[in-house]
C-alpha positions in Angstrom: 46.5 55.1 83.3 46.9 58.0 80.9 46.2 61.6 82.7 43.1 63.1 80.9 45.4 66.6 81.1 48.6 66.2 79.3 50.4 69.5 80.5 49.7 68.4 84.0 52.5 65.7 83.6 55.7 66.5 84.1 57.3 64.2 82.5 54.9 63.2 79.0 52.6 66.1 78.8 54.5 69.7 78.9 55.6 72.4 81.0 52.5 73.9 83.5 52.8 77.8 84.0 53.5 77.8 87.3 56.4 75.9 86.6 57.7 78.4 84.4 57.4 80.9 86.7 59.5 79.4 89.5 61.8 78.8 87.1 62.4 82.4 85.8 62.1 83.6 89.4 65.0 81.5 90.3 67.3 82.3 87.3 66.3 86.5 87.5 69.0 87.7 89.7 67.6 89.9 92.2 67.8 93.7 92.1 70.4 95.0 93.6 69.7 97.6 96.2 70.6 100.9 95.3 71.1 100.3 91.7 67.8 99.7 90.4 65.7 100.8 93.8 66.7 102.9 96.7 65.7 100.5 99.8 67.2 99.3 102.4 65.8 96.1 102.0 67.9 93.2 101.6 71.1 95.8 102.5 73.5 93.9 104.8 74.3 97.2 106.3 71.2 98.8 106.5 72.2 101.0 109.3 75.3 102.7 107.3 72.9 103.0 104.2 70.9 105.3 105.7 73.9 106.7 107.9 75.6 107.8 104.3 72.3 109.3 102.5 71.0 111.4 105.9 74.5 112.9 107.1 75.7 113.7 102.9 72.5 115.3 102.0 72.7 117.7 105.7 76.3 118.1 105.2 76.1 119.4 101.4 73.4 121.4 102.4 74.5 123.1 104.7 77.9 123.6 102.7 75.8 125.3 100.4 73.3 127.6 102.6 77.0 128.6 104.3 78.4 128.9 101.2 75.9 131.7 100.2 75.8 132.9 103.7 79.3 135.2 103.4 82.1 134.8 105.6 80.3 135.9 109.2 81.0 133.5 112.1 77.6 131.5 112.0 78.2 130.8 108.2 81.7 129.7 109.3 80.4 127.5 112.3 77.6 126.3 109.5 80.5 125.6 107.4 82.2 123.4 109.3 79.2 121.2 110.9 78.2 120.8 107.3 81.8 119.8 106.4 81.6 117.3 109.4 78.6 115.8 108.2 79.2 115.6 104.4 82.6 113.7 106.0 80.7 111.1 108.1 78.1 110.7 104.9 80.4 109.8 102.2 82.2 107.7 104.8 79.5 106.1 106.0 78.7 105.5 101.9 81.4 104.0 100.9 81.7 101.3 103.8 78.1 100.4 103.0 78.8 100.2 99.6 81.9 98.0 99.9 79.9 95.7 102.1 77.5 95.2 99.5 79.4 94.9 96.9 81.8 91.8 99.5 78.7 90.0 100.1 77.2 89.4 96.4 80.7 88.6 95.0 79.8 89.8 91.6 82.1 92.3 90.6 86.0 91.7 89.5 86.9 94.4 92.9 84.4 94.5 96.0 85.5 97.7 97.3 83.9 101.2 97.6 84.3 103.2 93.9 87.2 105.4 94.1 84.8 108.1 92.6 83.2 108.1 96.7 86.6 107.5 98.2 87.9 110.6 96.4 84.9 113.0 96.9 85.1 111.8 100.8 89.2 112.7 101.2 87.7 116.4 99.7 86.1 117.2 103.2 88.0 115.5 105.5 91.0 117.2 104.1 89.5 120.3 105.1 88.4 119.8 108.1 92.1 118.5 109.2 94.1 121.7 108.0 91.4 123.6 109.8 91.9 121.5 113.0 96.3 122.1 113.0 96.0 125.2 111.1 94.6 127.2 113.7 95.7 126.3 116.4 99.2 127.1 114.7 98.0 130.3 113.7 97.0 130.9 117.6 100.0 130.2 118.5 102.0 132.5 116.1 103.0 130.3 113.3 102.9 131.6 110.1 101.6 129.4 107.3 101.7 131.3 104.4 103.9 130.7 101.3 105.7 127.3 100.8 105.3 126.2 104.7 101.3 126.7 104.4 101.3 124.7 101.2 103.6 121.7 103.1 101.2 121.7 105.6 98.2 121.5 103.1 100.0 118.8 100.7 101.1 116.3 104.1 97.5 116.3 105.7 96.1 116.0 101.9 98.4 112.4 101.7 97.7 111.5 105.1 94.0 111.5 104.7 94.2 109.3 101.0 96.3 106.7 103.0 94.2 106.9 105.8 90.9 106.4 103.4 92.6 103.8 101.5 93.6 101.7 104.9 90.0 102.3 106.1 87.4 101.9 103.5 89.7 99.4 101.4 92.5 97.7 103.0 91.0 96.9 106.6 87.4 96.1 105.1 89.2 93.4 102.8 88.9 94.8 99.2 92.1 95.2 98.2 96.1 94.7 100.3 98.8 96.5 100.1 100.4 94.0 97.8 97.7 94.2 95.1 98.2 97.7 94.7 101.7 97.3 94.2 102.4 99.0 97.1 106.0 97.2 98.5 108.4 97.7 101.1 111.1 100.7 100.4 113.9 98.7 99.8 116.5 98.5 96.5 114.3 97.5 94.4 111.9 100.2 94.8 114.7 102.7 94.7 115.6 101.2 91.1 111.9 101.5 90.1 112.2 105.2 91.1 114.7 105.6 88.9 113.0 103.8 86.0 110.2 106.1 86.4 112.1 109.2 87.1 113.4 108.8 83.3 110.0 109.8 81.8 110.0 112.6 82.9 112.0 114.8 80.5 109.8 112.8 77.5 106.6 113.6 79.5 107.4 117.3 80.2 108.5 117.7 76.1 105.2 116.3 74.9 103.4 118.6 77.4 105.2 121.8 76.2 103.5 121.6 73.0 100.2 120.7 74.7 100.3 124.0 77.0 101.5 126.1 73.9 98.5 124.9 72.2 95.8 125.6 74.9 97.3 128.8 75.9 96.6 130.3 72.1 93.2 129.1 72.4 92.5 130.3 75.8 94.9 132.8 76.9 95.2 132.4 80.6 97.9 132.5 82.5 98.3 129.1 85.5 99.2 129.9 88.5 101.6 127.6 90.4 100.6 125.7 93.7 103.8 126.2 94.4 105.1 129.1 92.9 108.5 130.2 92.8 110.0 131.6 96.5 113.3 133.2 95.6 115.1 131.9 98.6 116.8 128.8 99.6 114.5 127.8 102.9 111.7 128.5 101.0 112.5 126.4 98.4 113.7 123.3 100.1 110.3 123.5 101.8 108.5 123.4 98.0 110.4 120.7 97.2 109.7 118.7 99.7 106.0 119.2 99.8 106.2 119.0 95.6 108.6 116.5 95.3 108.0 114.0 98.5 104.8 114.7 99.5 102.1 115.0 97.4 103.3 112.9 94.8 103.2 109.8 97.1 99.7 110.7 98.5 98.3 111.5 95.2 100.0 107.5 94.1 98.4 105.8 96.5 95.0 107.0 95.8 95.1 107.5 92.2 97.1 104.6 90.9 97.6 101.7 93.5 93.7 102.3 94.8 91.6 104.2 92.0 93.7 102.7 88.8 93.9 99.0 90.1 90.2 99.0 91.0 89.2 100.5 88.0 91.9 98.2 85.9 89.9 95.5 87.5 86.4 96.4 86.6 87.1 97.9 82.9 90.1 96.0 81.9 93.5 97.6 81.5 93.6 100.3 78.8 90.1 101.8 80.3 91.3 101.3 83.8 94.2 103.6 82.7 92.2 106.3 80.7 89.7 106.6 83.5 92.3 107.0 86.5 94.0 109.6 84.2 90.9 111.9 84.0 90.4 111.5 87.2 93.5 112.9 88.5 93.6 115.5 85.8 89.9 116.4 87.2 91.1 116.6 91.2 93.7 118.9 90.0 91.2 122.0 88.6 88.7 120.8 90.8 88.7 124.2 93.0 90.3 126.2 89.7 89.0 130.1 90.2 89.4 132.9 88.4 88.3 136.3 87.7 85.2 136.0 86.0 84.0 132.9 84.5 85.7 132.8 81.0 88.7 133.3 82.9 88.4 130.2 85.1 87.0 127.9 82.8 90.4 128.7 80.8 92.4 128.2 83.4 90.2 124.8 84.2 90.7 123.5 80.5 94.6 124.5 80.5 95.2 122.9 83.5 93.0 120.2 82.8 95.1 119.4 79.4 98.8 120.1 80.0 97.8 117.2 83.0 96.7 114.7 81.0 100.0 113.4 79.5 101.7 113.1 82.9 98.5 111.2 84.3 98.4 108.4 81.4 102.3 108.4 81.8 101.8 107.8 85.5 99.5 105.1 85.1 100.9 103.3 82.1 104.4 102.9 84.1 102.5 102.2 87.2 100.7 99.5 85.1 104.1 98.0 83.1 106.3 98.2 86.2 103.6 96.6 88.5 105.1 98.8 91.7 103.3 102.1 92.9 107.5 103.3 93.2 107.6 103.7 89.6 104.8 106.0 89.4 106.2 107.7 92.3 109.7 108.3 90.6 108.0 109.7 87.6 106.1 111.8 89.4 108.8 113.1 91.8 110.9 114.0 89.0 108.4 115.7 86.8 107.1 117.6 90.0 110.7 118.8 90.7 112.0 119.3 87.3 109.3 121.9 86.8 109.8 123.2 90.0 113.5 123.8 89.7 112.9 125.8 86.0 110.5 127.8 88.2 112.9 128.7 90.5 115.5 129.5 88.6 113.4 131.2 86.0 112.5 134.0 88.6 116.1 134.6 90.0 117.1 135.4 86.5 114.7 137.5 85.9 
């Protein structure tokens, strides 16, 4: 018997509409939350979605309202609940987004973006040299000059390895041993060295760089660490210079940010991007006397950083070992630092 309605069968007569419907349905991915609609439908962590969006939103504004409130104590109290909040937000944030990004398996790295990793390390950072700071200062400590900036530059590195343990390593993104981040034994000592012998190249292409900027914009950068004209003072630089930073600023920015990005955008625009991004955190709280003045000193600073950061991530890259990044960055830190130093004595 031969069906009076051809497209009703499936096999002789065609292809009903209904049909084709279930059939696009089922090969349309579906949207992912947050990216084309702001639900927390469907969201595995629903919870920390919402946790993220409420306590970033308080938290930055009431940075801001403090921020334009002056320096009295309930703009300084505002300050720091803000500060706590905007914390706990782009925590909360980048955990939710990690999970989401675990459980639909569709992208090279399922971690948190190192964009929300990074703006997250800005508060907590805060918040922690406020918490040891003072009580020091109670207490009689002085942390101005070179011990003030040790202080700043340790909490600074503890807080990117602390964020990098929490948000990537413990949740399951990334190890220790995909970021290239190894034991410190001989053979990381020998990929110090390696590293440590870009330096001089690095700092000789970034003369001409500065020279450059400096006629355009003629500002004048001020040293983190400037010069301290005595010995304690600084041993103390170059340890917070030479030790310190550098190894906080490695993990996050090349064996977290760089690999992560390496794996999303392929290797030449994993580099580029962790480079800007590092130039960017440097002049990210650049200030200056009026605003010409600081958006020179943002541009300079932004520029004479740029050939160090693609140097730091094309040996962090070619030596597969976050040690070689860290000796180039070590020795370009203390080089400059040692000019510095004894630059002002002669003078």
């Amino acid at each position: 018997m031969i069906p009076s309605d051809p497209s009703a069968d499936p096999v002789a007569g065609g292809v009903t509409d209904e049909s084709v419907a279930l059939v696009s349905e089922a090969l349309t991915p579906p949207a992912r939350p947050g990216a084309s609609i702001f639900t927390i439908e469907g969201r595995s962590a629903p919870a920390l979605f919402v946790v993220g969006w409420i306590a970033t939103l308080l938290g930055l504004g009431l940075v801001v309202v403090a921020l334009m409130g002056g320096g009295n104590a309930g703009a300084t109290i505002l300050l720091l609940v803000g500060l706590v909040l905007l914390s706990v937000g782009l925590i909360a944030g980048a955990g939710s987004q990690g999970i989401e990004r675990r459980v639909r398996a569709v992208l090279p790295y399922r971690g948190p973006s190192p964009f929300l990793v990074f703006a997250a390390s800005i508060p907590v950072a805060i918040l922690a040299v406020v918490a040891v700071g003072v009580p020091l200062s109670v207490l009689g400590v002085p942390l101005d000059g070179p011990l003030g900036a040790l202080l700043s530059v340790t909490l600074q590195a503890l807080v990117y390895v602390a964020l990098v343990r929490l948000l990537v390593v413990d949740a399951g993104a990334l190890d220790w041993a995909a970021m290239r981040v190894g034991r410190l034994d001989r053979g990381a000592i020998a990929a110090m060295a390696g590293g440590a012998l870009w330096a001089l190249p690095v700092i000789a292409l970034t003369i001409p760089v500065a020279v450059i900027l400096q006629a355009v914009f003629p500002v004048t950068p001020v040293s983190p660490l400037p010069p301290t004209g005595e010995a304690f003072g600084f041993a103390i630089s170059l340890l917070a210079g030479v030790v310190v930073a550098p190894f906080g600023e490695e993990i996050l920015f090349r064996a977290f940010a760089t690999t992560a990005w390496v794996k999303g955008m392929g290797m030449r625009g994993g580099l580029v991007r962790g480079a800007f991004v590092f130039a960017f955190a440097h002049v990210l709280t650049t200030s200056g006397s009026s605003a010409g003045d600081a958006l020179g000193l943002a541009v300079v600073g932004f520029g004479t950083r740029l050939p160090v950061a693609l140097a730091l991530g094309y040996v962090f890259l070619r030596r597969e070992t976050v040690w070689a990044s860290f000796g180039l960055h070590a020795a370009f830190n203390g080089t400059l630092l040692i000019v510095a130093e004894v630059a002002s004595r002669s003078i």
